[in-house]
Each structure stands twice: as structure tokens, then as C-alpha cells.
VEXDREN-2710 file (C-alpha; in Angstrom, 1 decimal):
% VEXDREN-2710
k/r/px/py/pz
1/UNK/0.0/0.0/0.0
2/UNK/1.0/3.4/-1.1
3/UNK/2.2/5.9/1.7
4/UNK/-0.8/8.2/2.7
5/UNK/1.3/11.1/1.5
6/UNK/1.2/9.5/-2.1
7/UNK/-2.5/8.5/-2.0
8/UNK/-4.8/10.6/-4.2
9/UNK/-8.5/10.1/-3.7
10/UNK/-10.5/9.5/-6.6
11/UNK/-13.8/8.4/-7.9
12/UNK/-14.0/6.3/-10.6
13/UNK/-16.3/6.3/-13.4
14/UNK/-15.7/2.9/-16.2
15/UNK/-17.4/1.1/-18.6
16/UNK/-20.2/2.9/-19.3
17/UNK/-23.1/1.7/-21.9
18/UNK/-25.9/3.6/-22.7
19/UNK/-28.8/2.0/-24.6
20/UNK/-29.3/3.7/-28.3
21/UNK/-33.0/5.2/-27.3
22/UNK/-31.4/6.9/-24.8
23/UNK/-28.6/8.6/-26.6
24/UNK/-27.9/12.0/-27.3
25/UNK/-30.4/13.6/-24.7
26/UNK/-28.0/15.3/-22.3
27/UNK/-27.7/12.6/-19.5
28/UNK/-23.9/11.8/-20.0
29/UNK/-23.1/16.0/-20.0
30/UNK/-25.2/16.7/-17.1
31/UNK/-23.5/13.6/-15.0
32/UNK/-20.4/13.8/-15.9
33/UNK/-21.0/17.7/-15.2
34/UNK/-22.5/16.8/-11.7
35/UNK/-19.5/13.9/-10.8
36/UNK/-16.8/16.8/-11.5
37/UNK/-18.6/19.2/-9.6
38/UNK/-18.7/16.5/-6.6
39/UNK/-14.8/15.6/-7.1
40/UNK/-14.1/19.3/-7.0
41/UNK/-15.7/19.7/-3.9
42/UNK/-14.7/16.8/-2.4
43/UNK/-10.8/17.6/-3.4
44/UNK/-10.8/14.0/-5.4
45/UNK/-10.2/13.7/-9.1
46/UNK/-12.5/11.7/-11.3
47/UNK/-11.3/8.9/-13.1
48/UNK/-13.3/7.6/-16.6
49/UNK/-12.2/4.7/-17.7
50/UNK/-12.4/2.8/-21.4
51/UNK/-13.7/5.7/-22.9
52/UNK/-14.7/4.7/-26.7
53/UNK/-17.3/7.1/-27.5
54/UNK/-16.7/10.3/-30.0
55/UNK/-19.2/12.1/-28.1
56/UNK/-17.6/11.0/-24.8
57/UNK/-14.4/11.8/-25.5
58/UNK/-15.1/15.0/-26.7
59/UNK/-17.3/15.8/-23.2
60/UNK/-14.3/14.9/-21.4
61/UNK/-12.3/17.4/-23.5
62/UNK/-14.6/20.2/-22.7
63/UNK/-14.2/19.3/-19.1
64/UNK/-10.4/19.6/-19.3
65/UNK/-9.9/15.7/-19.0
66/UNK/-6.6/14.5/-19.4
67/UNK/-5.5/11.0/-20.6
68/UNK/-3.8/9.2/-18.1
69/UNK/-0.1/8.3/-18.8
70/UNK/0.4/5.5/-21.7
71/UNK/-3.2/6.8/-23.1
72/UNK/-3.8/9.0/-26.3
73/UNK/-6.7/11.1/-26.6
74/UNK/-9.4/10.2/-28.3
75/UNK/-8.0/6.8/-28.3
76/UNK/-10.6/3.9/-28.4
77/UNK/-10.2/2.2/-24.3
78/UNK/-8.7/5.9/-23.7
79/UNK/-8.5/6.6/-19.8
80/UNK/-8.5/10.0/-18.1
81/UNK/-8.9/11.9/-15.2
82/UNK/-10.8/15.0/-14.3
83/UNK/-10.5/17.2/-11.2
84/UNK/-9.3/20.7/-10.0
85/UNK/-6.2/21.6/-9.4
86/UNK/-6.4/21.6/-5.6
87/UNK/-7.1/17.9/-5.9
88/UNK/-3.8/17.3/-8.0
89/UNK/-1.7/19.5/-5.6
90/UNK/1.8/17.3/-4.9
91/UNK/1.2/14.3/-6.8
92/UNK/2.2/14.5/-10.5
93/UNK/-0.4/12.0/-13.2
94/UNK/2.9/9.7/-14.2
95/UNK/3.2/8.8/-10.8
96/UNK/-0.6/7.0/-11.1
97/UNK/-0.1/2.9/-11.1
98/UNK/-2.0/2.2/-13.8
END
């Protein structure tokens, strides 16, 4: 187990599957909107995992996600994180075991 100075808290959002009738009507903006906005006040970061979505990919742009290290952007299986800077204070993303 990691020292508790090298622990960051995070939530962690991953495989997510959204039936076709459903798509397209706002649900994945306004909770991924909504899990930021809890991260950020909860000083965590929010991790989405196996992101293989256009559309997903590009809300996780607008939210200033970043791929984790050994990920590309827009990458099919891409995995980021999302979270304010406060939460990311002293730990730098290529330390993350991944």
C-alpha cells in the first residue's frame, strides 16, 4: 500500500453503456458535469475509464480531462482523469499505477 502522503482520492467512473434510445439527450453531459462538480468539492479527481465514444471523448475534452499516462486522446479504451487543481496538488499523473 501506497504511503498516505502518495495516496490521491478518486472516484472512478468505467465502462459505461448507454442503450441507443437513450442517446444524445443530455444525460452523459449533465452527469459527468454533476460527478466533476462532486470531485471538485470533495478535493478528489474523477477517473473515466475505457472511454470509446466520439461524443464521450469530446465531453471529457470540454471538461479539461486528461488522458492518463500511456493513453492518447481520443484513443478507443482511452483513460482519463478529471479534477481541479487543488485535488492534484503534490502528486504528478505519471506517478498513477495504472
Amino acid at each position: 500500500m501506497a504511503p498516505p502522503d502518495k495516496i490521491v482520492p478518486c472516484l472512478s467512473l468505467t465502462n459505461i453503456e448507454v442503450a441507443p434510445s437513450e442517446r444524445r439527450r443530455g444525460h452523459a453531459r449533465t452527469t459527468l458535469a454533476a460527478l466533476t462538480q462532486y470531485a471538485k468539492d470533495s478535493r478528489q479527481l474523477l477517473m473515466v475509464e475505457n472511454v470509446v465514444s466520439e461524443h464521450m471523448h469530446a465531453l471529457i475534452g470540454e471538461l479539461k480531462g486528461q488522458p492518463l499516462p500511456g493513453n492518447r486522446a481520443g484513443a478507443r479504451g482511452c483513460n482519463y482523469w478529471i479534477g481541479p487543481p487543488s485535488a492534484r496538488a503534490g502528486w504528478h499523473p505519471q506517478e498513477l499505477a495504472v
